[in-house]
N, C-alpha and C positions, 0 to 999 in steps of 0.2 A: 504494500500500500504506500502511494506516495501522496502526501497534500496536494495538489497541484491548484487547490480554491481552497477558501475555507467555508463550511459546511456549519459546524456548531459554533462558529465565533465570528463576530465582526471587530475588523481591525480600522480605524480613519484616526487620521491625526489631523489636528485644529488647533493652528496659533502655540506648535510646541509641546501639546498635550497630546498624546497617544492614547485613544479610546479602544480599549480591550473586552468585548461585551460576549457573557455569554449566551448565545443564541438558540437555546433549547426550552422555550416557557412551556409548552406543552407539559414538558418534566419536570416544571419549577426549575429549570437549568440545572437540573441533577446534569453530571458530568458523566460519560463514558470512554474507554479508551482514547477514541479520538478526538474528542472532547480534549484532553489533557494536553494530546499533542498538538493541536492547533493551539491550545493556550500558550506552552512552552516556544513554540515557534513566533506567535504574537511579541510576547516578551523578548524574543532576541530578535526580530525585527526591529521594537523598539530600542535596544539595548544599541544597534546597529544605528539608528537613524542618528545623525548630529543635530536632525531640526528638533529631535524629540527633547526634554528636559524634563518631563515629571511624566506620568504612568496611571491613567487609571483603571481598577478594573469592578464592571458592575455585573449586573444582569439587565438579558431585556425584559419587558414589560414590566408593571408594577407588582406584582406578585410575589416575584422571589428574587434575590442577589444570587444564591445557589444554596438548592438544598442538598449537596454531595453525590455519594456517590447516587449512581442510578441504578434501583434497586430493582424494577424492572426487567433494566440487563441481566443484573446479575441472578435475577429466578431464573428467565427465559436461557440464559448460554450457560449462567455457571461460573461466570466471569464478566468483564466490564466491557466484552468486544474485542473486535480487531485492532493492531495499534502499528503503528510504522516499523518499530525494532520487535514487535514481540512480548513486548514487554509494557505492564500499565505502570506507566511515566509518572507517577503520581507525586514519589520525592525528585522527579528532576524539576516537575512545575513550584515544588515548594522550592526549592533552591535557587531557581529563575529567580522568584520574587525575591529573595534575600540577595543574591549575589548582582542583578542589575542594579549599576551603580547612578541608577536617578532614582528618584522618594516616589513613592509607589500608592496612590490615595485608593482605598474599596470603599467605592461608593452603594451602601445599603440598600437598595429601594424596593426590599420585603423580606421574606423569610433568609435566616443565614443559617444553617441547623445540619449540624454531623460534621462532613469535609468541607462545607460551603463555610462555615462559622471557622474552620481552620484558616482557609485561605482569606478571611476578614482579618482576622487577629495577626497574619505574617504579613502582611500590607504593613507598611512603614506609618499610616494615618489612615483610619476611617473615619467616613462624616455618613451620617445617618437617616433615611427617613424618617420622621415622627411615624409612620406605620410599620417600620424594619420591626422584626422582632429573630432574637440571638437565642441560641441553645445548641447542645450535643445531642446524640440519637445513640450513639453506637453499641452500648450494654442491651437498650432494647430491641435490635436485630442482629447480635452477634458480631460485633465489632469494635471496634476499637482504634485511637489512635495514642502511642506511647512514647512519639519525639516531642517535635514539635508542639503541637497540638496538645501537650497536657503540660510538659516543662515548663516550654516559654510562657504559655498561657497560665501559667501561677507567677510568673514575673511578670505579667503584666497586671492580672487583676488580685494575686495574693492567693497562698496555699487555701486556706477555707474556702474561699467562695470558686476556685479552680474544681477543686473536689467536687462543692454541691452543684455545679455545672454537670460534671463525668457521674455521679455518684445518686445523684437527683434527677438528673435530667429535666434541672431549674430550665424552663422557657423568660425569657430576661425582654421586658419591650426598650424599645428606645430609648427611651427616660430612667431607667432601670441600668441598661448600659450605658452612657453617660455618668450616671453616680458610682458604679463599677471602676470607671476608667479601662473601661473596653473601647467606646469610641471617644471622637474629640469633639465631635460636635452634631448637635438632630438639628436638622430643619425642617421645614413642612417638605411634601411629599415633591409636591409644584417646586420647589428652588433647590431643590436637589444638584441636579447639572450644573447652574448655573454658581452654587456654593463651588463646585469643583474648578470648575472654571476660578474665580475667584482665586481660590489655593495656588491655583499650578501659576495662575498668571503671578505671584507675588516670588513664589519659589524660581519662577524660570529670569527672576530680573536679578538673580544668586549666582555668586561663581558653582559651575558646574564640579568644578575637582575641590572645592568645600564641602559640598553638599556629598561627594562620592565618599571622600574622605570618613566626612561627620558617621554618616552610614555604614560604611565596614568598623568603627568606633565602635556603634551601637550593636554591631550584630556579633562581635570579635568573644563577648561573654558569654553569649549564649551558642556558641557554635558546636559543643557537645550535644547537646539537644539532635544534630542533625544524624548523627553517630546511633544515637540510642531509635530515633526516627528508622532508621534501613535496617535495624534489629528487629524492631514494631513490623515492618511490613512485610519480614523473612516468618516472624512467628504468627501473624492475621493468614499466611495464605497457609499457612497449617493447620491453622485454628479453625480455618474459613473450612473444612473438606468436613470438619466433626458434624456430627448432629447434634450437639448443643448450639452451632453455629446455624447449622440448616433451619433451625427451629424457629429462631431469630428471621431469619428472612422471607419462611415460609409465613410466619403469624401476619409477618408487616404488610405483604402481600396478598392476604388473605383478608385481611383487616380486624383480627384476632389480637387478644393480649398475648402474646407466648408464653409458654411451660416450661420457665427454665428446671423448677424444684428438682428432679430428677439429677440431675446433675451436682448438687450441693454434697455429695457422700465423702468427696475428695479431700 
């Protein structure tokens, strides 16, 4: 398989700003193998452009920013789909976003929940709809994420409320993350764009090798995270083949609480 279009994502740059959108509302922009790779591709596109200086990436429609993976896929194949190397790219797209060296804004404008809530939190700045609303999924269909995505994310919003995020499967609205310090700012749903705009326009008047700089600063403490992340994704696809795992996917699918009790003997 090679890209030759993009299919699940739309890439346009404006005034410096590189719009990174993903293209799948039907699914709530749940992501699938190729999903990932047109994202990763997007992102070094951008990383590539010199017109570019700041990054953002949303969802279309108003409905969802990405509600992860696509769970769909994964009843119907087994898996997430086809994907360019073979392989679901899922830590290279988080890497993209940490490693390109312009500020990277996720723009909220609905649900962020499981992988989609991951890739909010590794964004360098979210700005939020007042209708965004933030949570994990992954205990309730058999999964999990144990890099990035629980690490970092107790650096950002603190060990307790990290937990009752993975542990609870607290659903957090706008206003809620805000007082977290998960995003940096809600607007209404309507100024959404034009807040991003806003942002990149003040960032792109910055020296570009500051800003690159400032950013590998920031990410240079948390880069064990990425280490323990390809551990995470080495033991989920083993995790994924159990039927404590199946079970998980089959309920959410079905639209059933699942049974995990069985499984507690261990």
């Amino acid at each position: 398989m090679v890209i030759d279009e993009f299919t699940d994502v739309i890439y346009e740059v404006e005034n410096g700003l590189a719009w990174i959108i993903i293209n799948r509302p039907d699914r709530y922009n749940a992501f699938r193998a190729r999903t990932i790779d047109e994202l990763v591709l997007a992102f070094k596109r951008a990383w590539a452009d010199n017109s570019v200086g700041t990054i953002c990436l949303t969802g279309a429609g108003d409905k969802a920013f990405c509600a992860g993976g696509d769970q769909k896929q994964r009843m119907e194949t087994g898996d997430y789909g086809p994907s360019i190397s073979g392989l679901f790219e899922i830590e290279a797209l988080h890497r993209v976003i940490r490693d390109v060296p312009k500020p990277v804004i996720a723009a909220v404008n609905g649900i962020a929940i499981g992988g989609g809530h991951v890739l909010h939190v590794l964004a360098d700045l979210t700005i939020a709809a007042d209708t965004a609303t933030f949570g994990q999924n992954g205990p309730r269909v058999g999964s999990f994420d144990a890099g990035l995505g629980t690490g970092y994310l107790a650096r950002v919003v603190g060990e307790k409320r990290a937990r009752e995020l993975w542990f609870m499967l607290r659903r957090l609205t706008a206003q809620e993350a805000l007082e977290w310090g998960l995003v940096n700012k809600v607007v209404p749903a309507a100024e959404l764009k034009d807040e991003v705009r806003k942002w990149a326009a003040t960032m792109n008047t910055y020296s570009p090798t500051a800003l690159k700089v400032l950013k590998q600063s920031f990410n240079t403490d948390t880069e064990h995270f990425v280490s323990l992340g390809n551990l995470a994704v080495t033991t989920l696809k083993l995790f994924g083949e159990t039927a404590e795992a199946q079970e998980g996917i089959t309920a959410f699918n079905e639209k059933r609480p699942p049974d995990f009790s069985q499984y507690r003997s261990d």
